[in-house]
C-alpha positions in Angstrom: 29.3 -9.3 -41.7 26.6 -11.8 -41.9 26.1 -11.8 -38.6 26.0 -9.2 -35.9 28.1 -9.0 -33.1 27.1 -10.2 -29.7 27.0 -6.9 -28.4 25.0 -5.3 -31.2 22.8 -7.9 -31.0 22.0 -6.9 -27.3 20.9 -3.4 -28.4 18.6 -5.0 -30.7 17.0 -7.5 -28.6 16.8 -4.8 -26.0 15.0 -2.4 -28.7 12.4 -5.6 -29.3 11.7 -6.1 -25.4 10.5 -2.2 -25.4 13.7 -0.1 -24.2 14.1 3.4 -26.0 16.9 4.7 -23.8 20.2 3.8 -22.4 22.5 5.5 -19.5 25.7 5.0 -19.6 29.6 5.9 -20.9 31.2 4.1 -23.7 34.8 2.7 -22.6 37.5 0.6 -24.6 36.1 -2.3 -23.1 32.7 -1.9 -23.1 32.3 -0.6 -26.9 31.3 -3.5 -28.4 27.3 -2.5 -26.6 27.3 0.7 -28.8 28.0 -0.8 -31.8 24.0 -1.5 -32.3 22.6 1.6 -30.4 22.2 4.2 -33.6 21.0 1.1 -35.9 18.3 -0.2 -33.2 16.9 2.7 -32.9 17.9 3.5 -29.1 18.3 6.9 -27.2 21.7 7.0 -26.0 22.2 9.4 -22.8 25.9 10.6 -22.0 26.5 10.8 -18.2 29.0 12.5 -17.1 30.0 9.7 -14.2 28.5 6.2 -14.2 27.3 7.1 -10.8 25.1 9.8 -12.6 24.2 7.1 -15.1 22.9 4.7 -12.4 20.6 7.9 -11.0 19.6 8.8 -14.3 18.1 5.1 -15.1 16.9 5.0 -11.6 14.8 8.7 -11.9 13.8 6.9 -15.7 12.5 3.8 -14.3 10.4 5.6 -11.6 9.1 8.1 -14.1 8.0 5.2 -16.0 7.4 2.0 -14.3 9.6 0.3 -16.9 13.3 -0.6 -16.6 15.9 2.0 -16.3 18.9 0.5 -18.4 22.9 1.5 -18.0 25.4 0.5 -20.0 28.8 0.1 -18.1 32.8 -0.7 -18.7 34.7 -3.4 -16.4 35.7 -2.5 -12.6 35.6 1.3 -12.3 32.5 1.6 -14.1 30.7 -1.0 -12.5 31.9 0.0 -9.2 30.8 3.6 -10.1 27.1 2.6 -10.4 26.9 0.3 -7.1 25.6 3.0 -5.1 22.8 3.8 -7.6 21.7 -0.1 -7.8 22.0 0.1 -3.7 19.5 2.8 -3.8 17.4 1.0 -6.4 17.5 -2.2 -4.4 16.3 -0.3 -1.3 13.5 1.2 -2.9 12.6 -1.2 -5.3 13.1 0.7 -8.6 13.8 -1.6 -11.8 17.1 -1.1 -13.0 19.1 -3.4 -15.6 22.9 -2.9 -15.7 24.8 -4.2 -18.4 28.5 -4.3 -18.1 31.4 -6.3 -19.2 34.2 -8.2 -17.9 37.5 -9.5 -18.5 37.8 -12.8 -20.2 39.9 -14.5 -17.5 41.0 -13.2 -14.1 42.1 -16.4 -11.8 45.3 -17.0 -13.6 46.7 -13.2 -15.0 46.8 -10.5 -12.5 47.8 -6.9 -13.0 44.9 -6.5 -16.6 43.2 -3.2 -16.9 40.4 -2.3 -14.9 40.5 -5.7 -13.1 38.3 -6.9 -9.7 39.2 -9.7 -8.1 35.9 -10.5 -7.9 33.5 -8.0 -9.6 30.4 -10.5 -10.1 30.3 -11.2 -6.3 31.0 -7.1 -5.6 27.5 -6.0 -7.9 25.5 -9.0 -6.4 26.0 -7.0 -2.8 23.4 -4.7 -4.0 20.9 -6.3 -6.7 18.5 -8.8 -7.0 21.3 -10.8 -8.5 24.3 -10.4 -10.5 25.6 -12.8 -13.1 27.9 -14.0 -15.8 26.8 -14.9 -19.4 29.6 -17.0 -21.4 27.9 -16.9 -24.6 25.1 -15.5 -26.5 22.3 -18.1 -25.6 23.2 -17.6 -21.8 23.4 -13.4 -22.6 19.7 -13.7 -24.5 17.9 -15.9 -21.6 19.3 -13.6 -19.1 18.4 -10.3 -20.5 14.6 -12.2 -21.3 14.6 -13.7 -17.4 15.9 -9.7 -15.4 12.8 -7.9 -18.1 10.6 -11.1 -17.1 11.2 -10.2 -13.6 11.1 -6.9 -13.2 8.0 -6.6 -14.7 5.9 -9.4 -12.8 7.8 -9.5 -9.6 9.9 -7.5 -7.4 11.5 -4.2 -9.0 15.0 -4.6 -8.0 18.4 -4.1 -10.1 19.3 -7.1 -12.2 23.3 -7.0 -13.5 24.6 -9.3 -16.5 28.2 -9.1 -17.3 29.6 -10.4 -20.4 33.3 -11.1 -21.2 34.5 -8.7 -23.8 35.8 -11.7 -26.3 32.2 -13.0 -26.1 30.6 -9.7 -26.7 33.0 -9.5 -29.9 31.5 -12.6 -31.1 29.6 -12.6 -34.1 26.0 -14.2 -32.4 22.8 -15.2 -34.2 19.8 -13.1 -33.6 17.8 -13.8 -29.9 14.4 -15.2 -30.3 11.4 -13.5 -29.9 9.8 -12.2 -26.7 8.7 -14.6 -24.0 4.7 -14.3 -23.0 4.3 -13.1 -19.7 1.2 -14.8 -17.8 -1.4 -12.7 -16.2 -1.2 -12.5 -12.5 -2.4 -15.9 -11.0 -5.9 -15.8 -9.3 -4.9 -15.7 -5.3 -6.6 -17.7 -2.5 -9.8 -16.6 -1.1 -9.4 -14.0 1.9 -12.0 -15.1 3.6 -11.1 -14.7 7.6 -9.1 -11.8 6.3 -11.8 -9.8 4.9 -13.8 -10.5 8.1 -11.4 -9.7 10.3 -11.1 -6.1 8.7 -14.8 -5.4 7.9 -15.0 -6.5 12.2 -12.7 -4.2 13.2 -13.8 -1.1 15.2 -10.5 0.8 14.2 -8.5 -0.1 11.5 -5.6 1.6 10.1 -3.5 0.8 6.7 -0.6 1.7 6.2 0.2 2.6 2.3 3.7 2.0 0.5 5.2 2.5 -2.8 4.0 -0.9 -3.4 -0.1 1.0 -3.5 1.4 3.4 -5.9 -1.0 2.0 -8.7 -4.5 1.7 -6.8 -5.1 5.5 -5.5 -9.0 5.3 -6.0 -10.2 1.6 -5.3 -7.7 1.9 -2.1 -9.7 5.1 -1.2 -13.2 3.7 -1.7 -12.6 0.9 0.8 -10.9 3.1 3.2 -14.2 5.5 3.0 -16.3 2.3 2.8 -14.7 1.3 6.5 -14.2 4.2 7.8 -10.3 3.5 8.4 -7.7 5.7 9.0 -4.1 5.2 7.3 -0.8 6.8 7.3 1.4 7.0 3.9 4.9 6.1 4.1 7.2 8.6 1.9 7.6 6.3 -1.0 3.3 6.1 -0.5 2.4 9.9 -0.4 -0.4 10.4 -2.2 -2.0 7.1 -3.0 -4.7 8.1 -0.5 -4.6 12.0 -0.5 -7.2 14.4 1.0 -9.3 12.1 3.3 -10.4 13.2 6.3 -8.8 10.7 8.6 -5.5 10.2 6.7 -2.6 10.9 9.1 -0.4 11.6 6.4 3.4 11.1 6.0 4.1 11.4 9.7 5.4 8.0 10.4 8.4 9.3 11.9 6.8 11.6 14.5 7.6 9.6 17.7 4.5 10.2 18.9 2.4 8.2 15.4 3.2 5.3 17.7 0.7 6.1 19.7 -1.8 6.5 17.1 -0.5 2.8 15.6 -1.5 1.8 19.1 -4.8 2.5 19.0 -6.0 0.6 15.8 -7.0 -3.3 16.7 -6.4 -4.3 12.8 -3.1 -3.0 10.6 -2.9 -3.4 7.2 0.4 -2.9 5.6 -0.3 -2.5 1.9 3.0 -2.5 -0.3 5.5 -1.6 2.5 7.6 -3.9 4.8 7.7 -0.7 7.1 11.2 -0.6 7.7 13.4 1.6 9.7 13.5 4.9 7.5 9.8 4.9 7.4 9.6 5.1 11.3 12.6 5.9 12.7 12.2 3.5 15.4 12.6 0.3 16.2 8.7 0.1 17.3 6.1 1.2 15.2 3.6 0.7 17.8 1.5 -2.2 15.9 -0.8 -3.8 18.9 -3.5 -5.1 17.0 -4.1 -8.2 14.4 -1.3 -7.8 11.2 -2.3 -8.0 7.9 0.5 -7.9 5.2 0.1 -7.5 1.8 3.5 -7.9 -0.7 4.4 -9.1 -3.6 8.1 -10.7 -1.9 7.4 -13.1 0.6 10.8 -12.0 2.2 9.2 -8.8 2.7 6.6 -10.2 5.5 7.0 -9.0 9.2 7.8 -11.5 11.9 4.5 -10.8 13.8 2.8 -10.7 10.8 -0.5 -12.6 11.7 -2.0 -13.0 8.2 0.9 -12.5 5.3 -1.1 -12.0 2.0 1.3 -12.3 -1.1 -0.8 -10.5 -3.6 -0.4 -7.1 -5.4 -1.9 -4.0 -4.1 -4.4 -4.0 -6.8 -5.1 -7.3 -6.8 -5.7 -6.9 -2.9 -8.0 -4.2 -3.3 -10.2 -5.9 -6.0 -11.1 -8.6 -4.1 -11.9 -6.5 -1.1 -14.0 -4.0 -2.9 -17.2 -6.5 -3.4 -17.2 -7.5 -0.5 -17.4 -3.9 0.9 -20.9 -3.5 -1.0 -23.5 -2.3 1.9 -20.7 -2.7 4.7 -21.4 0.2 7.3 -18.3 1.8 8.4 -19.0 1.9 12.8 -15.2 2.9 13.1 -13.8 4.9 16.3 -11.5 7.3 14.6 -12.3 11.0 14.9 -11.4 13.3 11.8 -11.2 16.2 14.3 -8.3 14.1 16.4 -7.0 13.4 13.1 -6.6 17.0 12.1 -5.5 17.7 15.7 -2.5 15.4 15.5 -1.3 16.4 11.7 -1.5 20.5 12.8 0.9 19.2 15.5 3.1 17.6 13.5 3.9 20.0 11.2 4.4 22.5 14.0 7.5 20.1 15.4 8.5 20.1 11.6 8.8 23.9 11.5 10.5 24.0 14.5 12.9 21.2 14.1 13.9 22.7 10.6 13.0 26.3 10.3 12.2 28.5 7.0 11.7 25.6 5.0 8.1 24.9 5.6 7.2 28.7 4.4 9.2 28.3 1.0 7.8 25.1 0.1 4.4 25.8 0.9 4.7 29.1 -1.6 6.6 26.7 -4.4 3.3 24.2 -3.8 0.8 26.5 -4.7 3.0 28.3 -7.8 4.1 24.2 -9.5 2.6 23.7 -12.7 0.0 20.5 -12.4 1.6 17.2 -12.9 4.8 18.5 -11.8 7.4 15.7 -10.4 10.0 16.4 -8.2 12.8 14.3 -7.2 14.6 15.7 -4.0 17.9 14.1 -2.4 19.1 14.2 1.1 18.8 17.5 2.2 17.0 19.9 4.9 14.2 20.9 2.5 13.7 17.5 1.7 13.1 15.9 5.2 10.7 19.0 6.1 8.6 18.6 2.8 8.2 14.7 2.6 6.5 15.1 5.9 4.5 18.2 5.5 3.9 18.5 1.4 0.2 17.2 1.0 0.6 15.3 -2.0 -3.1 14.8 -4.2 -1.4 12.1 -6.4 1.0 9.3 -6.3 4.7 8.5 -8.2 5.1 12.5 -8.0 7.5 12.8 -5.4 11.0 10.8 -5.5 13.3 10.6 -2.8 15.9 8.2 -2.0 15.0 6.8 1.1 16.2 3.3 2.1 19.5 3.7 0.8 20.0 7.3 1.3 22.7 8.5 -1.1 24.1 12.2 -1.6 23.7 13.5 -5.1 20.6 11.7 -6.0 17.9 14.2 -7.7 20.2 15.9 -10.1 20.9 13.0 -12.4 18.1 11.5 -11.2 15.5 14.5 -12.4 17.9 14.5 -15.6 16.4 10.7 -16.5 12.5 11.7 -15.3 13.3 14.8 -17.6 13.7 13.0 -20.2 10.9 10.0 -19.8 8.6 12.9 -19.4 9.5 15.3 -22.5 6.7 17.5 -22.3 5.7 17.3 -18.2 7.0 19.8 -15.6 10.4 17.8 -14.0 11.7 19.4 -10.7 15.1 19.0 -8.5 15.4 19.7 -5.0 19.1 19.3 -3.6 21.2 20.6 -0.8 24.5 22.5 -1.3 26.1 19.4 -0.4 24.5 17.1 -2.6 24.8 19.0 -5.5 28.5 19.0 -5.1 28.2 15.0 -5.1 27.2 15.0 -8.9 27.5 18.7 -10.4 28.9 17.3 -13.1 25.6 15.6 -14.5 24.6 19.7 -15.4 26.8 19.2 -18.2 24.2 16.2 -19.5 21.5 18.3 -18.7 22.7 21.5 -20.4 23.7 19.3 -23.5 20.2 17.5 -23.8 18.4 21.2 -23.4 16.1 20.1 -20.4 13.6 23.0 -19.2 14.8 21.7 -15.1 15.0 24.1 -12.4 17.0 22.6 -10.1 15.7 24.2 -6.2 19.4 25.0 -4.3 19.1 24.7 -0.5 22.2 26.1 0.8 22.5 26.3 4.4 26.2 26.7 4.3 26.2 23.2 6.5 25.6 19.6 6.6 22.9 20.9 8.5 21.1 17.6 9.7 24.5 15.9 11.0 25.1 19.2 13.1 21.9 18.7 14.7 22.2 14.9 15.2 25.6 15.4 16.6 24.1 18.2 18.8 21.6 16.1 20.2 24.2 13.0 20.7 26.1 15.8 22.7 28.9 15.7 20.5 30.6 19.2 19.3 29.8 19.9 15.8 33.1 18.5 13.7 33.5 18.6 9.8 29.9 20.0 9.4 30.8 23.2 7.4 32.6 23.2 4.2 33.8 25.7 1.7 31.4 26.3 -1.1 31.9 27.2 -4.6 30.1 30.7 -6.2 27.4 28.5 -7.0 25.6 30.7 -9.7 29.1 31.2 -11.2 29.8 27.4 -11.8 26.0 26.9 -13.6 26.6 29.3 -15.5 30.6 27.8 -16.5 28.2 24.5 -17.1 25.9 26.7 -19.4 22.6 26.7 -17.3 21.1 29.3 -16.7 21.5 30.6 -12.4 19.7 32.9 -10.4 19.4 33.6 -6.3 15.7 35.1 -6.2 15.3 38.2 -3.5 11.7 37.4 -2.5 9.6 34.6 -2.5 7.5 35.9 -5.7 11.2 36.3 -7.3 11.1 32.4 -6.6 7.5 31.3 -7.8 8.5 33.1 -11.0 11.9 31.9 -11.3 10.6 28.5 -11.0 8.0 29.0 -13.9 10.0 30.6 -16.3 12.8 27.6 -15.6 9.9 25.3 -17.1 10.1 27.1 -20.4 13.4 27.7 -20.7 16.1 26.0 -23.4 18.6 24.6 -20.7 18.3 23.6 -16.9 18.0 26.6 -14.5 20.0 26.3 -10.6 17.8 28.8 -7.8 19.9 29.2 -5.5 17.5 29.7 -2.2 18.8 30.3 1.7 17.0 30.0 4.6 16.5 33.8 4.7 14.5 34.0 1.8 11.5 32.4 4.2 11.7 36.3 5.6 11.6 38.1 2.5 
């Protein structure tokens, strides 16, 4: 052949833009992507389930603040790995999704794997989803999703090539684009006076902070503000004495919002999963910082469409000899977080006592990616974390079955760091079948069980909507017995030292490890 195919070429270019690693599962009619995987010198992971693939690139992406790329076959496949770009929309993880098509749909019905519309079906939860019709169209495509998700938003991107065209011998893309430094922004003068004049300021820290941890806590010292950090934001500010934490959803934080007469939201539009409510309680002067102008608030008095860091660097200066003459009381601040974890404890019992025993016992560096589950929802609140990007959680779109696979691609982004799953005995049931991949690539993961026997969270909501519990408690398999069939190692520890030491050894082991904990291990 003198010249590639289309679809080897794409591995190629792909390789040249920086991506090591694919998710995804070959198909009939997506083959054509795999010719050029081996020769460009690309990882190829084997889900199990595109779905798993779509987590996988998702945990990869987050693990690595580059694109998490999948590889995926016409209809099923694509449809198979909506959910994950849902989730990665919501929380603004850079995904790619490559997938193809069928050559012609609008005049033969009945063709294998056929949509009647499966461009329009992806673009319901990405960034955007399009057709390339040739190679030059395939090439500027790939080139303009990379562009973007590297110097603008981090949402899901999705190309879809027709099969024929993928077949096509195609000349080689060009080379790389050059991607512009971030554009010097517009003084903030009024802004900056506004926050060095207020007498209690409060920021509020998002994913969107993840990369400025210390110059975002030198000007919160330098003011004396307080802050809260939403759940995608833990640990961007960590121990300060008047951080409030990750309590945003205690009902009662609006009364703390209340009380400051500047907010700064920094990297967060503060939607409804960070709260919980319809009313955070903002009362004082708005100051928005995003990099997606759709992101901006409605009463959003001052909209600053900026970076975090580039935020940060221009308020630091001007913070030079400023005296911090701020109202906010570390001892009211201490008050409010003891109580908060209290009505944590008690709304979700025995969770608090494990996790606090697995906090102390993690290896440093250690990142955990958790899914929806009991343990979960008590630990994002109450788990100090010291550091950002360490804890990942699908919050926005709020998907079953998210940390296995996804822990499977931050497992393998971080080859030699301590990678983590927490899941509930539901969730795991969503996507056991991604143990197989993990099992096959020989990942040290200890994957944290919580079985409560229930969909323990809908029995209380229903409780409280004073509706009798229905459909809330399903059979479950011998747990331990089906990670072992898988080839993992299983074990249900009798103590809580049985479970620090579990948890270690599954660090160093050849294969993934499932601990299977119960809420009566908290009385062991």
């Amino acid at each position: 052949m003198t010249q590639k195919t289309l679809g080897a070429q794409i591995s190629h270019m792909l390789k040249s833009r920086g991506v090591d690693v694919i998710f995804g599962i070959p198909g009939v009619h997506n083959q054509e992507l795999y010719r050029g995987i081996e020769e460009a010198g690309i990882t190829h992971v084997l889900a199990r389930h595109e779905q798993g693939a779509g987590f996988m690139a998702d945990g990869y992406a987050r693990a690595t603040g580059k694109p998490g790329v999948a590889y995926v076959i016409t209809g099923p496949g694509l449809c198979n790995i909506m959910t994950p770009m849902g989730q990665a929309y919501s929380d603004s993880v850079p995904m790619l999704v490559i997938s193809s098509c069928l050559d012609e749909t609008a005049a033969q019905r009945g063709q294998l794997h056929q949509m009647l519309d499966q461009r329009a079906a992806a673009d319901t939860v990405c960034e955007w989803s399009e057709e390339a019709r040739n190679p030059e169209a395939a090439y500027a495509l790939i080139d303009r999703a990379l562009i973007e998700l590297s110097t603008g938003r981090a949402r899901p991107r999705h190309i879809q090539i027709p099969i024929s065209v993928l077949e096509t011998p195609a000349p080689p893309p060009g080379p790389r684009p050059v991607i512009a430094s971030e554009a010097a922004a517009k003084p903030m003068s009024g802004i900056i006076e506004t926050i060095l004049a207020a007498k209690t300021p409060l920021f509020i820290l998002g994913g969107g902070a993840r990369k400025c941890g210390y110059p975002a806590r030198d000007a919160l010292r330098a003011l004396g503000a307080a802050c809260f950090e939403t759940q995608a934001g833990r640990g961007v500010i960590g121990p300060y004495a008047l951080n409030y934490g990750s309590y945003l959803a205690r009902p009662d934080s609006r009364t703390v919002i209340e009380q400051a007469d500047v907010v700064v939201l920094v990297g967060t539009e503060l939607s409804h999963p960070d709260v919980l409510r319809d009313d955070a309680g903002i009362r004082g002067r708005l100051i928005q910082v995003d990099i997606d102008p759709s992101g901006f608030l409605p009463e959003c008095g001052w909209p600053v469409l900026s970076s975090a860091e580039n935020f940060f660097d221009r308020l630091l200066p001007a913070l030079d000899g400023h005296e911090a003459a701020t109202e906010w009381d570390p001892a009211k601040v201490r008050t409010a977080k003891a109580r908060w974890r209290a009505e944590v404890d008690a709304e979700i019992p025995n969770v608090l006592t494990i996790a606090e025993a697995l906090r102390k016992s993690l290896p440093d560096l250690t990142a955990i990616y958790s899914d929806m589950t009991q343990f979960a929802y008590a630990s994002l609140e109450s788990w100090p974390m010291e550091r950002p990007g360490f804890w990942h959680h699908p919050a926005g779109f709020g998907t079953l079955g998210y940390s296995l696979p996804a822990s499977i691609g931050g497992a393998i982004a971080r080859p030699d760091l301590p990678t983590c799953c927490v899941i509930g005995d539901y969730g795991l049931q969503y996507t056991i079948a991604e143990l197989g991949t993990a099992v096959e690539l020989g990942l040290p993961l200890p994957i944290l069980l919580w079985d409560n026997g229930k969909l323990g969270a809908i029995e209380n909501s229903m409780i409280g909507a004073q509706i009798a519990p229905n459909s809330v408690i399903a059979h479950n398999p011998d747990f331990l017995a089906l990670a072992r069939a898988y080839g993992a190692q299983a074990f249900r520890p009798a103590s809580l030292a049985d479970l620090t030491r579990q948890v270690n050894e599954a660090f160093k082991a050849d294969r993934p490890t499932l601990i299977h904990m119960t809420p009566a291990l908290a009385q062991s």
